[in-house]
Every structure is written in structure tokens, then in C-alpha cells.
N, C-alpha and C positions, 0 to 999 in steps of 0.2 A: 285750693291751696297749691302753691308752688314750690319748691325747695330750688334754690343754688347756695352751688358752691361758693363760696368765695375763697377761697384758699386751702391748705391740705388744712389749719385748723380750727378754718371758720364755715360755717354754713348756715342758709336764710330759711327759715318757713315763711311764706310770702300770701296773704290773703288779698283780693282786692275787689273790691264793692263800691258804689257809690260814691259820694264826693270825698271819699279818702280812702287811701289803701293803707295797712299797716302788716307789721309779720315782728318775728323776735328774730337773733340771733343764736347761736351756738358754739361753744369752744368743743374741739373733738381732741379726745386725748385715747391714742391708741394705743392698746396694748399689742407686746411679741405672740401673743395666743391667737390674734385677729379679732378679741374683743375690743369695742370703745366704749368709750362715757363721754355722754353729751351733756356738758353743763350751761344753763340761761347764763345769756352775758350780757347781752343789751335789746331792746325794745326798738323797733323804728314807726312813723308814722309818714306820710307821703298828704298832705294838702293841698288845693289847690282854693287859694281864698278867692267867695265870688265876688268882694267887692275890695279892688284893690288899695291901700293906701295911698293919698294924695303925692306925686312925685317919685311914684314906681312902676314898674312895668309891671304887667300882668306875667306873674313866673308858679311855678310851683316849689312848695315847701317842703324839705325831707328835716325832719327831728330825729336824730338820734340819741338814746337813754341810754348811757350806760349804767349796768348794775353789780357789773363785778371788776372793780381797777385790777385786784391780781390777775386776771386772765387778759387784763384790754389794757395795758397799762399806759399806752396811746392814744386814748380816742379818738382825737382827730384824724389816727391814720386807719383807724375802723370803719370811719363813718365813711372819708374819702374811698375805701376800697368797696362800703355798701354802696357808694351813688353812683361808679361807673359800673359797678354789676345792675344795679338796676338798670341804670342809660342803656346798658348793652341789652337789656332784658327790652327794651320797650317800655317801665314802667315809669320811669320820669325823663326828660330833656332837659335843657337849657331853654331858656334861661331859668334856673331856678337857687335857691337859698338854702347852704346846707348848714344847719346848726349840730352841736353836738353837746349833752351834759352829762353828767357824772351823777348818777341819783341816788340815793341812800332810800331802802325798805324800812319802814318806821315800824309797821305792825298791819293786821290785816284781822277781820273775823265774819265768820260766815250770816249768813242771812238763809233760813230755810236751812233743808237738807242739803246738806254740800259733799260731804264728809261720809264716803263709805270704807269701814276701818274690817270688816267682815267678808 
């Protein structure tokens, strides 16, 4: 797991494995105490497809999800500031494909023990 920065009110958890890396985002909202609160903002995933589409170079893919508009209310300029923090990190180059969406949580429920409330 990696963490960067990317700005005083964003920061990356960054994992990387196998034929894709992925990590979330973070809004940091700091308190005059020196306390903060980190709230999920967006999701990213890094690709790299091994059989390229007919009439494209072989690039790598970053997807960014946004999950919360009030905190990101740009995403294009979210994404853009996640893929030259990566570039700089070594985690993805050029040539690659950077998308960005807007995702809405529909619902979600456990399978097994998930849930410890004790």
C-alpha cells in the first residue's frame, strides 16, 4: 500500500498487483484542533489491456469513479491531478487513456460475517 499526496485536500491509498493496480481517494478536512476527517471520494483503477483494440497503440488505462460530486465537484480536474501524481510516482506513463465518471452507491449487502458491531 502507498499513500500520496495529492494536494493539501486530497490524498491516494495506492495498492499494486498484477495486471492492474487500483487505490481510492480522500477529501481531508482539517480541523483548528489538528484533528482531520477523511472522507471516500473517488475510486481509481490503472489497466493495462493485453490484447489491444484494432487501430490503437498499446497504452495503459486509469478509470477514475467519482463518489461524492460535493467534495469533487470537478472531476476531470481530480482525475487529471490523480494521473500526473501517479506519472510522477512511476505508476502509469504515456501513452495512456484517462477516463473519469460520476458513480452513484445504489445499495450494497453482506455475504458471511462482514459486520462486527461488538
Amino acid at each position: 500500500m502507498n499513500d500520496i499526496d495529492l494536494s493539501p485536500e486530497f490524498y491516494v491509498e495506492f495498492s499494486r498487483g498484477g495486471g492492474s493496480d487500483s487505490g481510492v481517494i480522500y477529501h481531508v478536512t482539517r480541523h483548528k484542533d489538528g484533528a482531520r476527517f477523511s472522507a471516500l471520494v473517488a475510486r481509481f483503477f490503472i489497466t493495462d489491456p493485453r490484447i489491444p483494440a484494432e487501430g490503437v497503440f498499446r497504452h495503459k488505462r486509469l478509470d477514475c469513479f467519482v463518489i461524492d460530486k460535493s467534495r469533487v465537484p470537478k472531476p476531470e480536474r481530480l482525475a487529471g491531478i490523480l494521473f500526473e501524481a501517479l506519472k510522477k510516482h512511476g505508476a502509469i506513463d504515456e501513452p495512456a487513456w484517462l477516463q473519469w465518471y460520476v458513480a452513484e452507491e445504489r445499495g450494497g449487502k453482506p455475504y458471511g460475517n462482514v459486520l462486527d458491531f461488538e
